[in-house]
N, C-alpha and C positions, 0 to 999 in steps of 0.2 A: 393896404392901410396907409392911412394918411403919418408921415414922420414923426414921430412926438419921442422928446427927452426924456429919460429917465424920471426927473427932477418934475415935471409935466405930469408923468404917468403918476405918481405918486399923491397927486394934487389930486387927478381925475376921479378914482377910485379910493383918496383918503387913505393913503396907509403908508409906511414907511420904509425907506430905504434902509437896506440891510446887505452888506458886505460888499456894497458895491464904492469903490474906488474914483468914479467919476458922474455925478449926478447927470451930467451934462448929454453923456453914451446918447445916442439914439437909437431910437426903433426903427428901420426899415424896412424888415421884412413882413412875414405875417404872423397874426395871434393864433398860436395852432395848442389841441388839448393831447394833442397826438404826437412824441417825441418822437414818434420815427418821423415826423413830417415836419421837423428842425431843419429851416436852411437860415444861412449867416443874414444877422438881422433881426432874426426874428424874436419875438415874447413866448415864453413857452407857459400857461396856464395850470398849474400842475393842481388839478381836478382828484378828487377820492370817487375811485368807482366802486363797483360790486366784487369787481376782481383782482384790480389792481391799484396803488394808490400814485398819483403821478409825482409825488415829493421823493418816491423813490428814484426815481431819472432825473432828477432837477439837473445832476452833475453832468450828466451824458448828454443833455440837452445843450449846457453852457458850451460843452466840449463840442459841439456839433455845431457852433454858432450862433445859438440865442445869445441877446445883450443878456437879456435877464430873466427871471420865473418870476410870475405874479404865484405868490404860497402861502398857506396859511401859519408859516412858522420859520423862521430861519432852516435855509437849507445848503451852508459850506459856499455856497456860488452866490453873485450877486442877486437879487432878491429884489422886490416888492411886496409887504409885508403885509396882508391883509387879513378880517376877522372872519369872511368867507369868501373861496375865489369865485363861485358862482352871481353872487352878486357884486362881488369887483368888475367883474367878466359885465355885468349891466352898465355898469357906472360908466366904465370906460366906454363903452359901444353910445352911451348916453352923450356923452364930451362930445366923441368922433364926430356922431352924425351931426352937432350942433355949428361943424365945421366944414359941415361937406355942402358943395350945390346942390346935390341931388335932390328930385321929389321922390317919397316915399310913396308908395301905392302899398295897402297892406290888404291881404286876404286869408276869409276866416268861413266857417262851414262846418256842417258833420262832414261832409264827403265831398270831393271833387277838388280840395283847397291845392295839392301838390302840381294837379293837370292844369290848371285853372293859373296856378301861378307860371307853369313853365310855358303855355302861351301866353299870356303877358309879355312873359319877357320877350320871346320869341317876334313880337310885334315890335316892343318897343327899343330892341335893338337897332330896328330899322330909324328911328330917331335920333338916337345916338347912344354913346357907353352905357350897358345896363348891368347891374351886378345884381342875379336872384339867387337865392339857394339850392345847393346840391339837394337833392330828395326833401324829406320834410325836417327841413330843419328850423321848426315852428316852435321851442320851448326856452327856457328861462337862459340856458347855454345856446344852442342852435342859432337864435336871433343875434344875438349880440355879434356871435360869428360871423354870420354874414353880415352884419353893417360893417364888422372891423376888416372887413375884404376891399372894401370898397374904397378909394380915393378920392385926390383932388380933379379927377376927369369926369368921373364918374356921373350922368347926369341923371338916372334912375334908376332906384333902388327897390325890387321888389321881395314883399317880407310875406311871410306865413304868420301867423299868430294864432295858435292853437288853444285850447282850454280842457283842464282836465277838473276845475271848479271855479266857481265866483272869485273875479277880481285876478282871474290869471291875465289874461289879456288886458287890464288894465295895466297891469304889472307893465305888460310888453310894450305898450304905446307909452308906460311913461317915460322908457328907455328911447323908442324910436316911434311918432308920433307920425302918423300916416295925412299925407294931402289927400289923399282919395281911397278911402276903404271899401272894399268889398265881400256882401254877406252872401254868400251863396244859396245855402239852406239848413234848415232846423229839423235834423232827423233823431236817430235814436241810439247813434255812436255816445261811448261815454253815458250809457242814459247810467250804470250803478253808481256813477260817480253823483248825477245831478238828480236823478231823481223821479223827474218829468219834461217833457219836453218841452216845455214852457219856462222851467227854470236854463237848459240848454238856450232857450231864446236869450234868459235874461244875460248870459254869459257872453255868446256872441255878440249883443248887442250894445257888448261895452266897445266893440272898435268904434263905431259911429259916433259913440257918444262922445270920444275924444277929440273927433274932428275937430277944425277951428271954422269960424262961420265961413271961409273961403274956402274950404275944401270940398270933395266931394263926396258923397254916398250912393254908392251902386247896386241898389237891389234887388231881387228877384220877386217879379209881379207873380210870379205864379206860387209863391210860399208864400201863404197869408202870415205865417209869423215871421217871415223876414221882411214883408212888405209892411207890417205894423212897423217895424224900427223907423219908420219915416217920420215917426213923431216925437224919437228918441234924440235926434241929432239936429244942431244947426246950422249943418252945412248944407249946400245945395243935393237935391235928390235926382237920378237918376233909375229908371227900369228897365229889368229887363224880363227877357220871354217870352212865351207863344201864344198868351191870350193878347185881345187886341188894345189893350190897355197898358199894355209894356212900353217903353216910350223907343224901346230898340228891341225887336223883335224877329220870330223866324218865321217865315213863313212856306209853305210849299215843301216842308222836309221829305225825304226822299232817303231809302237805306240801299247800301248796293249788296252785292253778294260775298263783301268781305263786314257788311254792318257800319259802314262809313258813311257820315251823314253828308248830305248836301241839301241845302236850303238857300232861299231867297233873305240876306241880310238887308231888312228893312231899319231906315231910322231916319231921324228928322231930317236930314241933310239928303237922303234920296236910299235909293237900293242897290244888292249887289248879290248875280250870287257865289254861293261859298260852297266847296267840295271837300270834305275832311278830310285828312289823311288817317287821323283817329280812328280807335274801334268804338262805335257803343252808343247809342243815340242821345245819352246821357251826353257826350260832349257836345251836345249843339248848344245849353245852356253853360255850357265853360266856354265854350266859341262866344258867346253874346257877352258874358261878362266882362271877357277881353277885350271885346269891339268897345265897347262903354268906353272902356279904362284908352284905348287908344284914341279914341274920339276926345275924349278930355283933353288930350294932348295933338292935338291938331290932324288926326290924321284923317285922309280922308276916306268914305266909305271904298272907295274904289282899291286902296290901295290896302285897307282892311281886311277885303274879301281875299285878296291876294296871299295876302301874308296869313289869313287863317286857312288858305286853300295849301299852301306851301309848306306849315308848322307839321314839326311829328313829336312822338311820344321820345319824351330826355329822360325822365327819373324810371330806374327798372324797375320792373316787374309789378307793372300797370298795362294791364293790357299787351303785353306783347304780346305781340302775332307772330310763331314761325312753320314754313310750311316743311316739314321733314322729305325728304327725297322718294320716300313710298307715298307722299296724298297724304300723311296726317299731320294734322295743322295741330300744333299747340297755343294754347293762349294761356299768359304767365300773367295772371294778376295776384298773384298772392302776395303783396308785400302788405296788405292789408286789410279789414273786413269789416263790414259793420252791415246793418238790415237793409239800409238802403243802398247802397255799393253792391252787396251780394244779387237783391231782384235787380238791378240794370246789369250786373254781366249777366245772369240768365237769360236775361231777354237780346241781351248781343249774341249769346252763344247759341240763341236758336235764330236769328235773324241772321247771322254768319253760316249757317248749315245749310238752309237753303235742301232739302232732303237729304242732306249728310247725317249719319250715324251722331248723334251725342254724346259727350258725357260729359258732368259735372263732378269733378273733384272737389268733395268741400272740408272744409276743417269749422274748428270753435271760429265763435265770432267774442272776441273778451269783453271785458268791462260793461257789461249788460245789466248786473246784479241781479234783482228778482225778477226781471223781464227775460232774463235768459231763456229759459225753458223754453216759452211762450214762443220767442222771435224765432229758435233754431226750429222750432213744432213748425211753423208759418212757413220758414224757408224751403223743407221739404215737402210742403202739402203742395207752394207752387210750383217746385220742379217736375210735379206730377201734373198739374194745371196747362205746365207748357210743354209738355208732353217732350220732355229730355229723358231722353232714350235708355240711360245707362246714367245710376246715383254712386258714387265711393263716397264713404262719409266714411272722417280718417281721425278716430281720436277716441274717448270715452265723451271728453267734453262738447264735443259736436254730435253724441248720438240720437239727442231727440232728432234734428235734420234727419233720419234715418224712418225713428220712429211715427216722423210727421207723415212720410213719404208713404210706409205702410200704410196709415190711418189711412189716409187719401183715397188710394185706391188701391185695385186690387191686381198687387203690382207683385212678381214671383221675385226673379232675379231682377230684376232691371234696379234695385235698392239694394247695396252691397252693404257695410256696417266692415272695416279693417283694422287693426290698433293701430298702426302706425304707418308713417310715411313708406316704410320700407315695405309693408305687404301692400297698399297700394302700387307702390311700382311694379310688383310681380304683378301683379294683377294685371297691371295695365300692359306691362309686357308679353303678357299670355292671351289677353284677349283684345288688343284694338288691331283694328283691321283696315288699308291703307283706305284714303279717304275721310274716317274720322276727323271729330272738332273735337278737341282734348281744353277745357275749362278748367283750373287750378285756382281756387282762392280758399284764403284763410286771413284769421287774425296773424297777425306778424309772429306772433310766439308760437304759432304751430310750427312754424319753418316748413309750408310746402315748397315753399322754393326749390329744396331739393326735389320734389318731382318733376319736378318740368326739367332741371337741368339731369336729370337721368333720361328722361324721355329722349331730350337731344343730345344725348353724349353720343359722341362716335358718330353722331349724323354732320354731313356740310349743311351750315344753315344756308336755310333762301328767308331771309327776311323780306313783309310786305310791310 
């Protein structure tokens, strides 16, 4: 973070100084919500969560070396005194970034937003200083965090901007207001929150709308409702994807037998081509909207192809691939799930098997509302459509996936139904055989995670 006074801080976010001795103090470390991650310097944000409340540690924090606590109440230590710290936590990130060189590039999506963002960065490091977020840190706290990372060197700044209803993402650009935003696509994550897919458009389609006429928007020519925002925004347009109308597009894709895409990266300026280190053919359209985003910024196709041929997987448990020491591979995407996420690992997880044994561990997919039923019914009837060998479906709430999978076909064992994470692992302990593709996703609130990290307990990884 960029150094700012006490006296400063106070202005930025509106609120007042409280028990503190010298307006004058500075900030120079970082804005952390997390008191054990106090080093001297820094602003401790003392947040109310679900389990714990951070005005409790204000003292421990001062004592550990924060100047002061941004709180919602006098807290015995020097203080910044606000009516809520999560939108203090805005305000401030507001000021910051008004202060900083960096360009903003923001990106937004039902799915692909976290992978999408971590090759960005990935590219445009090679530019110069890039500060993006740890995992998804896309919401009204998450963002502001990462802008308040960032400094006076700092020349690109890459943001997530998530939406859980109308006007959320407005929220976010009016804190840090993106030179070049990027829509990925309009799926059916969050659909009980919004509704219809269409309202999900009208949500995403507020990053664009913030643009300024100089900025950028980066589309997806193959989402007809991401590629209508073109007449949403007045900044210059950008496409991209696999039909021939994309203005950056992939051509000659090609999967190998770990599911790693390689394609011919076509765009105005000439071609190149690009071998992913990524799993899931789903990244060749996260590949292209990164190429976009680095083309804006001067790079050239040549040197694009490179840095997307060289880029790997940073936020966990997306797609990890690890290959166990008996032949069975796990892939750890469960840190999160939605209808569209779920059919493209399927289709990695049989394009990676290559006549390897299957199997699909699946949990709930959340926030569906009345489409639930329906989506998890659809997700089992394909796993049977792609003829994935071996179904565990791991919960009450993911049991249609179970029930879909039956309807489908007439399938014995190969559809298992477990309550919970832990009789999956026996399972999975009792019956996978070396060789095996072991597939793990859920919504984040199942916590598969834990099966994949039993699967590899006690094994030396070989990471691909």
């Amino acid at each position: 973070m960029i150094s700012l006074s006490l006296a400063e801080v106070e202005t930025l976010v509106g609120g007042r100084l409280h028990d503190v001795p010298d307006p004058q103090a500075r900030i120079t470390g970082p804005v952390v919500i997390d008191s054990r991650k106090v080093t001297p310097g820094a602003l401790f944000a003392a947040l109310r969560g679900e389990r714990a409340d951070g005005h409790d540690f204000a003292a421990q924090a001062v004592a550990d070396g924060a100047v002061a606590v941004l709180a919602a109440r006098p807290v015995g230590v020097p203080a910044v005194v606000v009516e809520d710290v999560t939108v203090a936590l805005g305000r401030l990130a507001a000021g910051v970034v008004r202060r900083l060189p960096a360009a903003v590039v923001g990106v937004t999506g039902s799915s692909g937003k976290t992978s999408t963002k971590d090759l960005i960065a990935q590219l445009l490091r090679r530019l110069g200083p890039t500060v993006a977020p740890p995992g998804s840190y896309n919401n009204e706290q998450g963002l502001p965090l990462t802008v308040l990372s960032a400094d006076a060197g700092t020349r690109y700044l890459v943001l997530e901007y998530g939406a859980r209803g109308a006007g959320h993402i407005t929220y976010l650009t009016g804190i840090a207001r993106p030179r070049v935003g990027v829509v990925l696509n309009v799926g059916t994550a969050h659909l009980g929150e919004f509704g219809s897919r269409e309202a999900i458009a009208a949500a995403k389609g507020e990053l664009v709308e913030a643009l300024a006429e100089d900025g950028l928007a980066v589309l997806n020519a193959d989402d007809p409702l991401v590629a209508g925002m073109a007449a949403r925004t007045r900044a210059r347009v950008v496409t991209f994807g696999e039909s021939a109308r994309a203005d950056v597009r992939a051509e000659e894709v090609t999967l190998d037998e770990q599911a790693r895409a390689a394609f011919t990266l076509r765009t105005p300026d000439g071609s190149a081509r690009v071998q992913l280190r990524l799993h899931g053919e789903h990244q060749v359209g996260n590949a292209l909207a990164a190429a976009c985003v680095a083309r804006e910024f001067g790079m050239s196709v040549e040197e694009t192809a490179a840095a997307l041929s060289e880029a790997t997987a940073v936020s966990r448990w997306r797609m990890e691939v690890t290959e166990r020491p008996d032949g069975v591979t796990v892939v750890n995407d469960a840190y999160n799930a939605n209808p569209d996420s779920v059919r493209a690992a399927l289709k990695a997880l049989v394009a990676m098997a290559r006549g390897r044994r299957t199997w699909a561990v699946l949990g709930q997919m959340a926030e569906l509302g009345d489409a639930s039923g329906e989506e998890h019914d659809a997700i089992g009837r394909l796993a049977v459509r792609l003829d994935v060998n071996r179904l565990v479906v791991v919960g009450q709430q993911a049991a249609r996936i179970h029930a879909g999978a039956k309807l489908e076909g007439s399938w014995g064992e190969e559809s298992v139904f477990v309550p919970d994470a832990e009789a999956a692992v026996e399972l999975l302990h009792r019956e996978l055989r070396p060789g095996d593709v072991v597939l793990i996703k859920a919504s984040r609130a199942a916590g598969l995670e834990r099966i994949a990290e039993a699967l590899l307990a006690d094994q030396p990884e070989v990471s691909r």
